[in-house]
C-alpha positions in Angstrom: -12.5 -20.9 -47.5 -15.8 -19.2 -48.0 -17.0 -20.5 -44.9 -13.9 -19.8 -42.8 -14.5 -15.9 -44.1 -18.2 -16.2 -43.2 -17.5 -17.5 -39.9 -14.8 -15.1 -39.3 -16.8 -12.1 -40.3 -19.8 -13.1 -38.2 -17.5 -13.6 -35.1 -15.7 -10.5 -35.2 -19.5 -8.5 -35.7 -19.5 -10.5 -32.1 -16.6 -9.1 -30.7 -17.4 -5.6 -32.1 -21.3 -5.5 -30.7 -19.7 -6.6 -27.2 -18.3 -2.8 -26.8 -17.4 -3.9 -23.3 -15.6 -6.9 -23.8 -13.8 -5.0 -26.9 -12.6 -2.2 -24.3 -11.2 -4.3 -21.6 -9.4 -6.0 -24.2 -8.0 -3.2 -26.0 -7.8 -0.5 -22.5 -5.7 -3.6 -20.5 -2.9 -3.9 -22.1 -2.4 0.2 -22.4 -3.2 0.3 -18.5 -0.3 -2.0 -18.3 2.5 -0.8 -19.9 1.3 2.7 -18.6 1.6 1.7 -14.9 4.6 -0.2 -15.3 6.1 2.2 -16.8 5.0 5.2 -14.1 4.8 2.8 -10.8 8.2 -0.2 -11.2 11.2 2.3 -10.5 13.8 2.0 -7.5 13.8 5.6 -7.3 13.1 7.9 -4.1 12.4 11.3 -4.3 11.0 13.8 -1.2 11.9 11.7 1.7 10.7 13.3 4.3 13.6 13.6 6.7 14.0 15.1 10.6 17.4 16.5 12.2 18.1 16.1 15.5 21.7 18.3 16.1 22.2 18.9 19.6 24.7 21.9 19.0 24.7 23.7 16.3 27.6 23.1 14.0 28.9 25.2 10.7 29.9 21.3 9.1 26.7 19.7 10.4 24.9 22.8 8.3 26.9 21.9 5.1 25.9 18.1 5.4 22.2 18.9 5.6 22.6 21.2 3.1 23.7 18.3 1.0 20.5 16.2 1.6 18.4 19.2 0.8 19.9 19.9 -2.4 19.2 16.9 -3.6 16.5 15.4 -5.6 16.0 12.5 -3.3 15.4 14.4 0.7 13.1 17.2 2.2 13.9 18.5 5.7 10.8 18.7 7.4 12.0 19.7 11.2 14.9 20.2 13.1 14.1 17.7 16.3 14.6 19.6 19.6 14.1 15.9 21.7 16.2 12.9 20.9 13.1 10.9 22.5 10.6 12.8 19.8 12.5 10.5 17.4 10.6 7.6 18.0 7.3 8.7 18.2 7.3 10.8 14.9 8.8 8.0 13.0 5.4 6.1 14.2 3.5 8.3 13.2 4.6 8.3 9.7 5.9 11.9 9.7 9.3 11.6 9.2 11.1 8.9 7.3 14.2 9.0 8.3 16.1 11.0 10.6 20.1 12.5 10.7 21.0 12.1 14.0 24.5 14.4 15.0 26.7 13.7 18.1 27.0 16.2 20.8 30.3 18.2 19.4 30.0 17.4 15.8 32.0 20.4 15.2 34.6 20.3 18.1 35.5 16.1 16.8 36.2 17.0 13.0 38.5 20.1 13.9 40.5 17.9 16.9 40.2 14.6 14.4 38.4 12.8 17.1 35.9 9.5 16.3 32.4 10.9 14.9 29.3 9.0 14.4 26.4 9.8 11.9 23.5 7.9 12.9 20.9 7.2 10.6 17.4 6.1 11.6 15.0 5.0 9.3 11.6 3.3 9.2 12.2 -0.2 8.1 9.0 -1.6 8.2 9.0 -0.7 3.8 11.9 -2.9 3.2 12.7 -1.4 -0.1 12.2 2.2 0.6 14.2 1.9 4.0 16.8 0.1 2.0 17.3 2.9 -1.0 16.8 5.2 1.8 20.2 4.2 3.1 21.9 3.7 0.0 21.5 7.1 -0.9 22.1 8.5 2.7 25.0 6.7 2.8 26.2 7.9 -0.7 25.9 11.8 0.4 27.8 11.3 3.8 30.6 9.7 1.9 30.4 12.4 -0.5 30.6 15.0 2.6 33.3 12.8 4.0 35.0 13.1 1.0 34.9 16.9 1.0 36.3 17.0 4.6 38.6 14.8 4.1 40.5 16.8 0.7 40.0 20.0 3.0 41.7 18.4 5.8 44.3 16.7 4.0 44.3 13.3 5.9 41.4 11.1 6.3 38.9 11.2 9.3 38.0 9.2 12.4 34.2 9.2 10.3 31.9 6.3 11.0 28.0 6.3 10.1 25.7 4.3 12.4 22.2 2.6 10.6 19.2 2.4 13.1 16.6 -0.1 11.5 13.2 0.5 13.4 10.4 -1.9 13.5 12.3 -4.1 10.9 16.0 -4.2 12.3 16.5 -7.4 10.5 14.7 -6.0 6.9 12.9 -9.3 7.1 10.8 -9.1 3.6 7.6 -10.9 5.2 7.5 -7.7 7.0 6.7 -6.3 3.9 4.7 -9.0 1.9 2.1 -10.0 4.3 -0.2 -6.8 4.4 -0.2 -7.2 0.3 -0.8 -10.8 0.3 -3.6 -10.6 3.2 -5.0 -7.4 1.1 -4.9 -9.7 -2.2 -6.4 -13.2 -0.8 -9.2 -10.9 1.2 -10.0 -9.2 -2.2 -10.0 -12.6 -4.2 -12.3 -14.8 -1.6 -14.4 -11.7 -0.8 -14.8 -9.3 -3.3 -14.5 -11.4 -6.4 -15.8 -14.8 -5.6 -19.2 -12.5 -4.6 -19.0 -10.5 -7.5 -18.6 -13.9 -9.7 -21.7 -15.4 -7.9 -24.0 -12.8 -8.1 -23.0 -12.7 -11.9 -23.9 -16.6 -11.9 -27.1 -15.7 -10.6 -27.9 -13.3 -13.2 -26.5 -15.2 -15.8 -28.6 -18.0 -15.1 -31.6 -16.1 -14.8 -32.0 -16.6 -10.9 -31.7 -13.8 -9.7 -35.3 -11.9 -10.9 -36.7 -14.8 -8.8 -35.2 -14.0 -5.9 -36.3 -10.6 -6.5 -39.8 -11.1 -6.5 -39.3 -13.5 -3.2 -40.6 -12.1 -0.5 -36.6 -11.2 1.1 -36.0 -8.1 1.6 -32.9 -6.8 -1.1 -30.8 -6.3 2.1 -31.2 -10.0 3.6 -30.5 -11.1 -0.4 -27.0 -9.3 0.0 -26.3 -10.5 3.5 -27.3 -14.0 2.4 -24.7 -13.9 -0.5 -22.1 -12.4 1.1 -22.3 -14.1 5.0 -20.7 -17.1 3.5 -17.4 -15.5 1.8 -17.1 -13.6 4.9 -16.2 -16.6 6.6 -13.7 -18.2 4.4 -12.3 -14.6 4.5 -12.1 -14.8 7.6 -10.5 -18.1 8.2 -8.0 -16.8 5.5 -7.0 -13.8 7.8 -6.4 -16.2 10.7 -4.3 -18.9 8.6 -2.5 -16.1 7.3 -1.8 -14.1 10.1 -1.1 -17.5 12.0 1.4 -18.7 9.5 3.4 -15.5 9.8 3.7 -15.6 13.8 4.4 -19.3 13.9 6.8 -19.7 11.0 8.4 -16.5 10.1 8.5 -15.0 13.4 6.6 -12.0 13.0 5.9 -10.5 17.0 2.4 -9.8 17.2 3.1 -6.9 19.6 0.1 -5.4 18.5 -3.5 -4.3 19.3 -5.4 -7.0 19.0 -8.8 -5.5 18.9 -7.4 -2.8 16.4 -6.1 -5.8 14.2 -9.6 -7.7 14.4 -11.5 -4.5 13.9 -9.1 -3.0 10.7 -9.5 -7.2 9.5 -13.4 -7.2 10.0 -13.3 -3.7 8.2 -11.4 -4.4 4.9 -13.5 -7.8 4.9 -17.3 -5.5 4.9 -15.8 -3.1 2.3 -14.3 -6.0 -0.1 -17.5 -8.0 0.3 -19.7 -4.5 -0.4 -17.3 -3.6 -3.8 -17.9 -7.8 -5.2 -21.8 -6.8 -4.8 -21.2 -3.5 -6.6 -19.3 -5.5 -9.6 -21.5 -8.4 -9.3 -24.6 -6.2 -9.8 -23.4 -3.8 -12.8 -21.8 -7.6 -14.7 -24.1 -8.9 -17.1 -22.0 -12.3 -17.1 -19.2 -14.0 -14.8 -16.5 -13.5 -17.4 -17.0 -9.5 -17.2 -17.3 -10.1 -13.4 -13.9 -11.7 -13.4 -12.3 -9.2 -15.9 -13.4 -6.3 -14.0 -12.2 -8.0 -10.4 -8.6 -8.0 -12.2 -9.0 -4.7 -13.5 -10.3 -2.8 -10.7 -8.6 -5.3 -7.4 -6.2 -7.5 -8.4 -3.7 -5.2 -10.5 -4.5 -2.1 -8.4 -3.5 -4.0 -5.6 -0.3 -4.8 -6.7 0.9 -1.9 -8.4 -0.8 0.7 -6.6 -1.3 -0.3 -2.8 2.1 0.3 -2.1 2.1 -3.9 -1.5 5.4 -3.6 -4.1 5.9 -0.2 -4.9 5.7 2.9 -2.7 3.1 5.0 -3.4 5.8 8.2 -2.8 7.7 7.4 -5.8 4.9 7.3 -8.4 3.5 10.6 -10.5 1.4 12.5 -8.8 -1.7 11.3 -10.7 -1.1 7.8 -9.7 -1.2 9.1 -5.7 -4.5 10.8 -6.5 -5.5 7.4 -8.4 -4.1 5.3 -5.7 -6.6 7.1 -2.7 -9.5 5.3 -4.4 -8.9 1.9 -3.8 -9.1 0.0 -0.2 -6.3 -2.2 -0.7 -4.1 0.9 -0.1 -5.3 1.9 3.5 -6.0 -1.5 4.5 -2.0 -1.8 3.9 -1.2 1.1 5.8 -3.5 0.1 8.4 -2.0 -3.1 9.0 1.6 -2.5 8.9 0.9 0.9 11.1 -1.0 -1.9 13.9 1.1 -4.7 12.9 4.3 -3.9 12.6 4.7 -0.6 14.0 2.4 -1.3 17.0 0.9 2.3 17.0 -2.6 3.1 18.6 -6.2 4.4 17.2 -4.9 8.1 17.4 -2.5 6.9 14.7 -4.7 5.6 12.5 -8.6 6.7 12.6 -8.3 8.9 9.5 -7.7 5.8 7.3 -10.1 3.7 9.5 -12.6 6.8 8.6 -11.7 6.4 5.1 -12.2 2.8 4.7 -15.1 3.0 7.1 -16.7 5.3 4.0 -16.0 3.7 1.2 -17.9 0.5 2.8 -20.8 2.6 3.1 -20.7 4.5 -0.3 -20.3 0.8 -1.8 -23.1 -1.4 0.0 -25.0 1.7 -0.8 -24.6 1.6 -4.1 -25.2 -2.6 -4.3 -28.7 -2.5 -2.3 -29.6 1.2 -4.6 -29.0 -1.4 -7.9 -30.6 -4.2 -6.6 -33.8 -2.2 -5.6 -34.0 -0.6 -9.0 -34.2 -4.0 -10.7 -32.1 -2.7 -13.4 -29.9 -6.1 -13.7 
């Protein structure tokens, strides 16, 4: 018994020296029920929403009124073009639109057919799909209303346009995430774990007093997992045309060149954690910590970023998984062009910089 006690006490002075070690283990599970708490939730608030109303109308006014008041819409503009629809939907500044037919106000007095057409963005299969349900719950609220005013029951039908996702195919959803996860796993981590191999075998000063230059070290270590990344991307990419149909109607070079992009920065952060882990089990835990879980709670991969607290968007803007995401499903299943997208592009463009930066400034220093 003494022994066990001795052996236990010696072991946990082990665990308490390791302050690292001690604070992943005790910070992880906090972080976890935190963000699960904040980020899993079905609810939408803020949708930003367009009207398009091609006459004004007294009833049309009262049903808008009805999304604004509530917790879950914002109008944003009143559309003066039905064929504006389209192109501001693509460029991510609306969410939905409430689309009125000509004499909205002229077919409830005479009880003649009227049709409500709602157009969302389905390319976030979730979000377009609580979208509707709660569009769908205010018109038959307002329906409701006219229908108690009027006594009888109205020729009142509401149309759903689905765009870029009209058949809320979930692979539409999933595949950014999952190519954003498997880059980050072959690139990132599996360089950050073999640089920490390095180190922890004591390799690493050698190559440091070689005559290579710190920069051809780096591009030696990472050249490799570039290339399984790589052929990753294509499997990936080819699996979802071939078997589940997706329509690469897209910008090739924009797809290669957002790809090639994530691929640099992922490769740059896995020298960052590589350098700063003394072994390969910290190099692992941090990879989880700071890629893995980020990725699928904070990316919008599962959950949109729109619905979390505030801090969490601000929290969010830090990692690359997020705008790689938006990048590909803006190319990939939206089909838009650079003028889209080359403020993410810049911001992912930066944060390769900022990290390779900081991986050749720790390897120069020799502080490893």
């Amino acid at each position: 018994m003494k022994l066990l006690l001795a052996f236990m006490h010696k072991e946990m002075l082990h665990i308490l020296r390791d302050v690292r070690t001690l604070l992943i283990t005790l910070l992880m599970p906090v972080s976890l029920v935190i963000l699960f708490g904040y980020v899993i939730t079905n609810e939408i608030k803020d949708v930003k929403m367009g009207i398009y109303m091609p006459e004004y109308s007294q009833s049309g006014r009262i049903l808008i009124d009805k999304f604004t008041s509530s917790d879950y819409f914002q109008q944003v503009c009143m559309i003066k073009n039905e064929n504006e629809i389209d192109a501001m939907i693509k460029s991510e500044d609306l969410a939905m639109v409430l689309v009125f037919p000509s004499e909205f106000e002229r077919n409830l007095k005479n009880h003649s057919p009227n049709t409500i057409q709602i157009v969302v963005d389905a390319s976030d299969m979730n979000t377009s799909q609580s979208i509707i349900g709660y569009a769908e719950n205010i018109l038959q609220s307002f329906i409701k209303d006219q229908n108690s005013v009027k006594n009888e029951a109205l020729p009142f039908s509401v149309e759903i346009k689905m765009m870029y996702n009209p058949a809320l195919k979930s692979v539409f959803m999933f595949l950014p995430g999952v190519l954003a996860l498997i880059m980050l796993i072959v690139s990132a981590m599996m360089t950050a774990i073999s640089i920490a191999r390095e180190k922890e075998l004591q390799t690493f000063r050698m190559l440091l007093v070689s005559p290579l230059k710190p920069m051809t070290i780096i591009l030696g270590k990472v050249i490799p997992y570039s290339f399984l990344a790589v052929l990753n991307t294509l499997i990936i990419i080819g699996i979802s045309v071939l078997i589940f149909k997706i329509p690469l109607a897209c910008n090739l070079f924009l797809l290669t060149l957002i790809c090639f992009l994530f691929i640099a920065t992922s490769l740059a952060l896995g020298v960052v954690i590589g350098m700063k882990s003394p072994n390969q089990q910290v190099a692992i835990m941090v990879s989880i910590i700071m890629l893995f879980l980020p990725t699928l709670m904070l990316s919008g991969f599962v959950f949109p970023i729109e619905n979390m607290p505030l801090i969490l968007q601000w929290i969010s803007n830090i990692f690359p998984a997020k705008w790689f995401i938006i990048l590909l499903r803006s190319v990939l299943i939206r089909g838009v062009g650079f003028m889209y997208i080359w403020s993410e592009l810049l911001v992912l463009s930066v944060m390769f910089i900022v990290f390779m930066a900081a991986g050749i400034r720790q390897l120069k220093s020799g502080k490893l």
